[in-house]
N, C-alpha and C positions, 0 to 999 in steps of 0.2 A: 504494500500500500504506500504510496507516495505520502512521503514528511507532514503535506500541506493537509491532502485528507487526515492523518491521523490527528494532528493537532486538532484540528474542525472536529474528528468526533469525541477526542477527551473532553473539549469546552463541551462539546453539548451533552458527555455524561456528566459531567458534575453539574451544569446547569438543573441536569432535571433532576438530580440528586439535590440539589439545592432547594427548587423548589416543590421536590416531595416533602421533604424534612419541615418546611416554612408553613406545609399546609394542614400539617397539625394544631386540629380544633375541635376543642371541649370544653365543650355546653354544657349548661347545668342551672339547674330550676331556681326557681325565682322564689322569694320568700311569700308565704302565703294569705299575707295582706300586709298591707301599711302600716300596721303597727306588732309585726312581725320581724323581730331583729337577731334571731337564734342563728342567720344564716353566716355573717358575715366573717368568725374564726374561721370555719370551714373554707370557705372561699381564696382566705389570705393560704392558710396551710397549704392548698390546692398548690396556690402559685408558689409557696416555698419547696413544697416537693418539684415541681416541673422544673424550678430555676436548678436547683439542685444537680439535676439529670439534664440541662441544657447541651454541657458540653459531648455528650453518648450521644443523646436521641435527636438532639436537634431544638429548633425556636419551636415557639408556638402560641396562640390565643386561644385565651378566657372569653367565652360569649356567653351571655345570660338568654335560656327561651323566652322569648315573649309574652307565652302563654302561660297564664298563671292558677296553676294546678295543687291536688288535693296530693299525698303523699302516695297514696297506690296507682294512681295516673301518673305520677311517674315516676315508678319502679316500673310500671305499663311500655312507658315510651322509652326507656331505656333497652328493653326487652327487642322493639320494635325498632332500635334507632333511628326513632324516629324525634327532633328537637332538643333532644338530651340526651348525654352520651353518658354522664356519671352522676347520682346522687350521693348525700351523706343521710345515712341513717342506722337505727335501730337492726342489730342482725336478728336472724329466727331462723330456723331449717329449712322452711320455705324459701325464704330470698335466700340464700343460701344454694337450694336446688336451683333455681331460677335464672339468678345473677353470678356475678364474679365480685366475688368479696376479699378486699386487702385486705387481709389481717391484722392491720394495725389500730390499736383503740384509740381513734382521734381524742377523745375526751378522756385519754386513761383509766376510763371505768365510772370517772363522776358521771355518768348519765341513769345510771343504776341506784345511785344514792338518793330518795325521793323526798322531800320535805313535803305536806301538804298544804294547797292552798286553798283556803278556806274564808267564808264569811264573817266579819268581822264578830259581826252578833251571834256564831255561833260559838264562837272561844268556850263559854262554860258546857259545853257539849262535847269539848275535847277532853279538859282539862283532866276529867278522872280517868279518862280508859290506863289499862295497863295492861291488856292480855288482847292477841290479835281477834281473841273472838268477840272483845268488846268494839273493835273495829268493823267488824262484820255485820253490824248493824247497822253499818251505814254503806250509801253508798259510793263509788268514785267513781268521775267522769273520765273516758279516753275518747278519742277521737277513732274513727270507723276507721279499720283496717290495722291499729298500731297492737305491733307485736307484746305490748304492756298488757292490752284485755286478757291474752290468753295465760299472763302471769299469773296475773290478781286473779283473773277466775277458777286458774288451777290452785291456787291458794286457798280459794275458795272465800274472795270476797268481791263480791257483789257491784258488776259495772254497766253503767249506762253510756253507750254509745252517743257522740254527737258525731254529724255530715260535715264540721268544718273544725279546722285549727278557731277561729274568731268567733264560732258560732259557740263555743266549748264557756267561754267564760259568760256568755250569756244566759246559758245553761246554768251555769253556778250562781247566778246574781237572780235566776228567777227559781231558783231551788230545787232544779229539776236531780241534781244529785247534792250531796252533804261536801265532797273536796274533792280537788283534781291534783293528784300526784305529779309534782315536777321536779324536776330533777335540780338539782342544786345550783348548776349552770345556768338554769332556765327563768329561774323563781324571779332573781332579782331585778329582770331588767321588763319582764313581762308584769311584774306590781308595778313599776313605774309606767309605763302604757295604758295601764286599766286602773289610774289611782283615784277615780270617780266612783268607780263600783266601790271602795271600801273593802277591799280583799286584803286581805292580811295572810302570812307565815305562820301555822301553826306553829307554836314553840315548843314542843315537848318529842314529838314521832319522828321517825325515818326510818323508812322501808326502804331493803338493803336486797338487790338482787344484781348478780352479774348480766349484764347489758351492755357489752362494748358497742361503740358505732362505729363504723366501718365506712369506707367510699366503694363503693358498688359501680361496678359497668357490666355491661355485656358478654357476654360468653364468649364472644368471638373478638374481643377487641383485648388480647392477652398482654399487647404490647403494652398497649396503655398500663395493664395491670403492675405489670411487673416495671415497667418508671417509675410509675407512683408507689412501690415498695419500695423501689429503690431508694429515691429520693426521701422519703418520710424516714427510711432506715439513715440514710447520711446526715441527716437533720436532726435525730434523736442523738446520734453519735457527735454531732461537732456542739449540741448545745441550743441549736437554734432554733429547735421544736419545742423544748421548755425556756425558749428565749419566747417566742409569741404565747404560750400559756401563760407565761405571765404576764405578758401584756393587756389578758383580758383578766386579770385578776384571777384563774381558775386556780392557781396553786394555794389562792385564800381559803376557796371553799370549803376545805377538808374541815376548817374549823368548826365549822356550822354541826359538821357531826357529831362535835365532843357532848357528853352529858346529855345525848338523847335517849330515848327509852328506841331499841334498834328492832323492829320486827324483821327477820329474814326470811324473807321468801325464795322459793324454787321458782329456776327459768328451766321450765320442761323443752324447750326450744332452744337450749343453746350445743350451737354446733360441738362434737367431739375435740375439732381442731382447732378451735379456739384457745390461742397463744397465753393461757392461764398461768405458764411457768416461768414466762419469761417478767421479770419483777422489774424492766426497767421500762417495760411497757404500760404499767400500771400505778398512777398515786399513791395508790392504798394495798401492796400486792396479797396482804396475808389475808386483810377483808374478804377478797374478793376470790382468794383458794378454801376459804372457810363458807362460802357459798355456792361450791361445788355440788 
């Protein structure tokens, strides 16, 4: 092959090399109303893993769907790649079957630690329980389709399903259930959103089940999978995976659990291969092998 053609075809393999590499794009769901702010550590983690794995995998954009959907619509459309290529959420054995689950517990396991959130006028209706079966009298709110119903009802306490994330505290303000279990991460920023209703922190309870959250893609999008382990693994190793947890304050919350009265519950739905051993994956690791 003549000099002139070969050069001509190097530039134009690395050009297309170049620009397969650049046209990696992952989408990902949008927060489920406007006063919905759980989304945004995820997001930032997302692009600290990618940066991380830049120099292997290549560039790439963060685009948000448009369409603003309920959490089983889409684990739906990530199934169907169709608008979203990866979510963050709750694991169970189903998504599990379904999806491609990193194994890494973005939340280290705080998502599991539940405080309840309750009406303010009901506080002397908490104050005495001490045994889960005095909690069994009441009910808790989850939202349709989250892997938490099948907790607490395997537990055997008592839940009322609502159709929306925003529809959920409306539910609790017209007394359609007694508290909506939130995770510890969750509580603080969502009382401030809804500080009309008068919702307050139970002070006494915490329901304690292992529930790592995971990023979730597609079966067939393995590469994705395994950058994003990558990169979350080089992240946790140089520091800068518990450099943004602390950025949102999460390394505070552990405190919230000292001096509670701790009901443990069984997650009948957690995967086999769920990375339980590995203790630097976890805040709390002994918590959370004692809930095996």
């Amino acid at each position: 092959m003549p000099r002139r053609c070969l050069m001509l075809l190097v530039i134009f393999v690395i050009t297309i090399t170049g620009a397969n590499a650049a046209n990696l794009v992952v989408r990902h769901v949008q927060p489920e109303s406007d006063k919905d702010l759980r989304h945004q550590y995820f997001i930032e983690l997302l692009e600290l893993a990618l940066n991380k794995t830049a120099a292997s995998y290549g560039p790439y954009q963060i685009q948000t769907c448009p369409v603003r959907m309920m959490q089983d619509r889409a684990l739906q459309q990530v199934q169907r790649k169709h608008c979203i290529d990866i979510v963050w959420t709750m694991t169970s054995l189903e998504r599990e079957s379904k999806l491609l689950a990193v194994r890494i517990p973005l939340l280290k396991g705080l998502l599991g630690q539940r405080v309840l959130m309750i009406r303010r006028e009901d506080l002397r209706r908490f104050k005495d329980i001490q045994h889960l079966s005095e909690l069994r009298q009441m009910r808790a709110g989850q939202g349709m389709g989250w892997p938490d119903i099948e907790i607490l009802e395997y537990n055997r306490l008592p839940v009322i399903e609502g159709k929306t994330y925003e529809g959920l505290f409306g539910m609790l303000k017209r007394g359609r259930f007694d508290y909506f279990p939130r995770g510890i991460s969750e509580i603080g920023a969502e009382l401030k959103q809804h500080k009309r209703d008068d919702f307050v922190t139970e002070p006494r309870i915490l329901l304690s089940y292992p529930a790592p959250i995971y990023y979730f893609v597609n079966p067939e999008n393995t590469i994705l999978a395994e950058r994003l382990e990558q990169g979350l693994r080089l992240a946790i190793d140089d520091g800068s995976f518990d450099a943004l947890f602390k950025k949102f304050n999460y390394h505070k919350l552990a405190d919230l659990m000292e001096n509670r009265l701790v009901f443990k519950l069984r997650n009948p739905s957690l995967h086999p291969k769920t990375p339980i051993d590995e203790d630097k994956l976890w805040v709390l690791p002994n918590l959370v092998k004692n809930l095996q």
